[in-house]
Structures are given as C-alpha cells and as structure tokens.
C-alpha positions in Angstrom: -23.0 269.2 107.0 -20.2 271.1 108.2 -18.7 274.4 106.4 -15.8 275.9 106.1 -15.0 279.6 106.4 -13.2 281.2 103.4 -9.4 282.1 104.4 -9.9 285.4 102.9 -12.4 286.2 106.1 -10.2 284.9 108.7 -7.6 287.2 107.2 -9.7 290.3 107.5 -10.6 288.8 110.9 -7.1 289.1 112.0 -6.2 291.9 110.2 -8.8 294.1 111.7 -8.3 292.8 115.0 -4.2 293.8 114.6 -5.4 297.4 114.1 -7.4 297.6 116.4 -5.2 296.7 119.2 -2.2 298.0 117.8 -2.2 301.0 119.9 -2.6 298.9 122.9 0.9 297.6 121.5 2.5 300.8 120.8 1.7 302.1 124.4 3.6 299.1 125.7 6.4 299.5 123.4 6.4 303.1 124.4 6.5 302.6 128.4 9.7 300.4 127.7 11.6 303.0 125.1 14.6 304.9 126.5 13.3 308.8 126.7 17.1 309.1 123.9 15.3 307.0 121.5 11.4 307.9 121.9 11.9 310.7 118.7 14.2 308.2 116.5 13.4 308.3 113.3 12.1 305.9 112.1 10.6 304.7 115.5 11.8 301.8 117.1 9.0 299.1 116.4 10.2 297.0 119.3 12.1 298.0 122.6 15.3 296.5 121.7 16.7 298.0 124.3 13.8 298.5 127.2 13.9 300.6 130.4 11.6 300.0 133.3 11.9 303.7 134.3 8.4 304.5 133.5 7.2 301.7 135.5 9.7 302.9 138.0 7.9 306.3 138.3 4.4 304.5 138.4 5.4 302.5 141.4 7.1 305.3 143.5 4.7 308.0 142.0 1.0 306.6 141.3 0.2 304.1 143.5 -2.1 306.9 145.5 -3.2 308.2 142.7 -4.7 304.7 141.7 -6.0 303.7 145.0 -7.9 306.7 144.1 -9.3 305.9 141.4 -10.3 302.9 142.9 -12.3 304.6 145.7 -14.1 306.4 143.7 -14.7 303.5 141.1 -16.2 301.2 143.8 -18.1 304.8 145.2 -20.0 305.2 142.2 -20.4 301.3 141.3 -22.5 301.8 145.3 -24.2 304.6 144.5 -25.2 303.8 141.0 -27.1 300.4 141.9 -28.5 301.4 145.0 -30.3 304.4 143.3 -31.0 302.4 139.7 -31.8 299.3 140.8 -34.9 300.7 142.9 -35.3 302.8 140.4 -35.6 300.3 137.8 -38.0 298.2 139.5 -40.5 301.1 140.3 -40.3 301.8 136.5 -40.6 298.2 135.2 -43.4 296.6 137.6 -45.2 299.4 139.8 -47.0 300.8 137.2 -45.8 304.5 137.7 -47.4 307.5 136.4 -45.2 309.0 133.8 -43.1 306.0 133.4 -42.7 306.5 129.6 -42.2 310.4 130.3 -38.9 309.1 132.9 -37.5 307.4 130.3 -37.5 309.6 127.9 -35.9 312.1 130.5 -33.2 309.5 131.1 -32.3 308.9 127.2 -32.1 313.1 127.5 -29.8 313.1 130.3 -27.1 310.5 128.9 -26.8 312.8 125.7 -26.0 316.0 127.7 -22.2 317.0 127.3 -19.9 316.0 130.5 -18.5 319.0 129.9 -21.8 321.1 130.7 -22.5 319.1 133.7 -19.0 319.6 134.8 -19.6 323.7 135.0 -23.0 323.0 136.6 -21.5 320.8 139.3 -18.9 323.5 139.7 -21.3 326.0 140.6 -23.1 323.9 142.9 -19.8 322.3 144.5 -18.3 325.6 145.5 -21.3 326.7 147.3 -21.8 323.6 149.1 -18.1 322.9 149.9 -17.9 319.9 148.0 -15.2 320.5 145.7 -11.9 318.9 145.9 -13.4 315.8 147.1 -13.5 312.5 146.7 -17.5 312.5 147.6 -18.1 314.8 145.1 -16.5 313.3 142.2 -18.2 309.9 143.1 -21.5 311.8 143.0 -20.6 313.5 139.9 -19.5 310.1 138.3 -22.6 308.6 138.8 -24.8 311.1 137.3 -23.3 309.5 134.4 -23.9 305.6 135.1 -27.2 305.8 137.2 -29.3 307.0 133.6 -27.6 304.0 131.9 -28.5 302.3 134.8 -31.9 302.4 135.1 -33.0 302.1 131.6 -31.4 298.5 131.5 -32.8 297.7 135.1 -35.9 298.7 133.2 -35.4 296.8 130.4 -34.5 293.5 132.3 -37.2 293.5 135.1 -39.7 294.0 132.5 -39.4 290.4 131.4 -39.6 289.2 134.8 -42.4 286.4 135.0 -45.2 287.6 136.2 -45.8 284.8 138.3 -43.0 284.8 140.8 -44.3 288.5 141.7 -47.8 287.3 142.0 -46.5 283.8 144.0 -44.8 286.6 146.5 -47.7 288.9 147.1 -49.5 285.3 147.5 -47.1 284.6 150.8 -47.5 288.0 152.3 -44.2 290.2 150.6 -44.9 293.8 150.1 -43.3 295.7 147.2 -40.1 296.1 149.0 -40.0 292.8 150.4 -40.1 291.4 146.8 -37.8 293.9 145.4 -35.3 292.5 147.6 -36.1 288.7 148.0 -37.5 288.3 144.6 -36.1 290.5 142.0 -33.0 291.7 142.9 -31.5 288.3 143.4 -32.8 287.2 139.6 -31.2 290.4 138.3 -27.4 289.3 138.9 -26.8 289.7 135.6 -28.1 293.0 134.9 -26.2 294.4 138.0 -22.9 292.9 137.3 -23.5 294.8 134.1 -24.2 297.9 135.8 -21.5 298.0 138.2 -19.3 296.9 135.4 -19.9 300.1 133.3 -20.3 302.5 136.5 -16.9 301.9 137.4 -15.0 302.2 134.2 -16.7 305.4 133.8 -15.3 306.4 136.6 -12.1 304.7 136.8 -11.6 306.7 132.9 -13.3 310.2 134.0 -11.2 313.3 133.4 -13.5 315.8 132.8 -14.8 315.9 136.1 -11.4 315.3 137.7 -10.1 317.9 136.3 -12.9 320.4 137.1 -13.9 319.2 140.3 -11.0 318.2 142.0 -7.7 319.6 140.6 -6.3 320.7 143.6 -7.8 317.6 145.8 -5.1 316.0 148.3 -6.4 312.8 146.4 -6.7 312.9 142.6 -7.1 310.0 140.2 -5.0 308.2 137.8 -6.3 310.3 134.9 -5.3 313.4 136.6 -1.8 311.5 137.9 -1.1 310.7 134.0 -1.9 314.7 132.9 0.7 315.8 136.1 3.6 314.2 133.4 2.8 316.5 130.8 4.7 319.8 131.2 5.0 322.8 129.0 8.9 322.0 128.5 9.0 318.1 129.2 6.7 315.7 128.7 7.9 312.1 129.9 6.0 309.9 127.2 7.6 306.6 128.7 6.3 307.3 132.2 2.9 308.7 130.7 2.9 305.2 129.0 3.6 303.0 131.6 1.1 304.7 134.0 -1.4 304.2 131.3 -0.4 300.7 130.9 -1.1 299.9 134.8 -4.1 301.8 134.9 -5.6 299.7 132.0 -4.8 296.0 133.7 -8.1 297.1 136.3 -10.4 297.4 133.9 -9.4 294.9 131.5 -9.4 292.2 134.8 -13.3 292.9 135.0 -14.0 292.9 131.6 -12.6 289.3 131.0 -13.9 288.4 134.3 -17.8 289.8 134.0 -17.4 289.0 130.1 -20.7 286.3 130.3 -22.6 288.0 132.9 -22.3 291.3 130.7 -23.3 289.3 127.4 -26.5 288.5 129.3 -27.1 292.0 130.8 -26.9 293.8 127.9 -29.5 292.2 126.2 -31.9 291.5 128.8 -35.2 292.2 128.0 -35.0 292.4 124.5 -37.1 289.5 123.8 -40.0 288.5 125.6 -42.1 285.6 125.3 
C-alpha cells in the first residue's frame, strides 16, 4: 500500500527550503550587480545587467589568500585526527581512569567562547613568537575541532565488536598495533567526519584570524574578504564574489563526504 504525501507539505517543503537558501542567491546576484546599481531602490532581483568585476578582483587579489586558507584547513584537519583519534581510542577501549571526568572536560571546553580563547592564545603567542603565523593559527583552529573530535571517536569505537580486539590480542597485536591495524581502518567513517568539520572550521575562522594573525604575510580568505570593507568604501560586489569562491570548497566536501558524514555522526548511538 503505497501513500501519497499531501501537496500542502511539499509546498512547505519547498517553500522553506527557498528561504533558506535565498541568501545563498542574493550573494550571487550581488557579486554580479554593477557597484551604480547595488543601492537601487527597489533592488535589482536579478543581474540584468551583470559585471564580473568582483570575480575579477578575486582572481587577481585572493588567490593567496585562499591557498591560505587551504593550508591551514588541511593543518588542522592533520592535527585534529592525529591527536583525537588516539585519543578517542584510549577513551573508548583502554579503560582509562577518569574517562567519564575527560568527557565531561571536553563537553566544557567546546562551550568556551572563541573569543576568550582568542585573548588567551594571544598572551601565549606573543611570548612564544608564534603570532602571525600560519602554525599558530592551525594550532589555534584545532583547539576547536579536536574536543568535537574525540567525543565522536569516543562514541564510535565504543561500539566496536569486542571480538575483533580480542581476535588481535589473540595473534600477538599490542594496543598500538590494533589501534592502527584494527580500529583505525574500521573508523573511515568517523574520520571522514572529523576531518570534514575540522576543516570548515578552519576554512570559516575569523576570530582567530583576526587576533592571531592580522598582520601575517599570509592571511586567510576571511581576513582577505574584511580587507574590502573600508571606512569610506566598501566594495559589496567584490566582498560577494570572494564569498562566493570561498564557499565552492566547502560545499565540494560536503556533497562529496555527504554518506560517510550521515554514518559518522551517528555512530555509536545504538549498540546491540
């Protein structure tokens, strides 16, 4: 028996989804309106006549910028699984003392302000020289994914069968020697996940771009986009279009790691 849906739901189906992405549509519309007719009133719904000067700018301007933001993106996607995914594992199967206590501190540390943290790793930067650079910025972005991190590492190497760890300690493997042969290969999912979200919090910071590395020789896209706003002139085409580029990274990997992330996300929420 098959049912039909009403056409009142698909309506609020596409209705919703219209509003949500109609800002996505006005920044296009925007990076292709002539800077004459950005304060027409009323606004131009549709670039009737488009410019690619903002595009333009991007190209001849940004690129560095987002080769930037890539660096640091793919820095703190390294960082953040080589410190979470141990960390995970020592959480999940090894029996730690304090394990409940760690993951309390974790849920603690996401729900500190990036703002604080920014002033903290100000302090510390300036005394250790590390300001300005891209090394510290990827450190500082990952304070923000490895948290996140390990609590779903946690969450999905819990549910690991039992038997494949005892089959391995059966043939000889250690701890580490499973970690790497055993579990780390049956948590693709979980890391794809992980990665996934470490680089588009950095590939979206600002905060800590802007308090950490300002006056760096290389600065991110977020901090490329800000360098268009001026006290007198503000180029909202060009603001636009950089926008517009910077978005096509992340929304690549999101299509692409769509299924893996699906899984991820809720592994470890039931167990048999």
């Amino acid at each position: 028996m098959t049912t039909t849906r009403p056409w009142w739901k698909t309506a609020l189906g596409v209705f919703f989804t219209a509003l949500m992405l109609f800002p996505v549509y006005w920044m296009v519309n925007v990076s292709l309106t002539r800077t004459k007719d950005l304060r027409a009133d009323p606004p131009h719904w549709f670039p009737w006549d488009p410019t690619f000067d903002g595009y333009q700018a991007v190209l001849a301007q940004q690129l560095p910028a987002l080769g930037t933001s890539l660096l640091v993106g793919a820095g703190c996607v390294v960082l953040t699984v080589l410190i979470a995914a141990p960390a995970g594992y020592a959480l999940a199967l090894l029996n730690l003392r304090g394990g409940r206590t760690l993951n309390f501190l974790l849920l603690v540390a996401q729900m500190i302000p990036a703002v604080v943290m920014a002033m903290g790793f100000y302090a510390i930067y300036v005394r250790l020289g590390l300001l300005n650079t891209v090394g510290g910025l990827i450190i500082a972005d990952s304070t923000i994914a490895v948290p996140f991190g390990v609590l779903l590492y946690t969450a999905f190497m819990s549910g690991i069968p039992r038997e494949l760890l005892q089959a391995a300690r059966v043939d000889g493997a250690g701890a580490w020697r499973t970690f790497v042969s055993i579990v780390v290969p049956v948590s693709r999912n979980s890391t794809v996940t992980v990665s996934l979200f470490a680089f588009l919090w950095a590939w979206s910071d600002f905060i800590f771009a802007s308090t950490l590395n300002r006056n760096g020789d290389l600065i991110p896209i977020t901090l490329g986009i800000y360098n268009y706003i001026g006290n007198n002139t503000t180029q909202w085409n060009a603001i636009m279009a950089t926008a517009v580029v910077a978005s096509v990274p992340a929304a690549v990997l999101l299509v692409l790691a769509q299924r893996y992330v699906a899984a991820g996300v809720t592994a470890g929420a039931v167990k048999d």
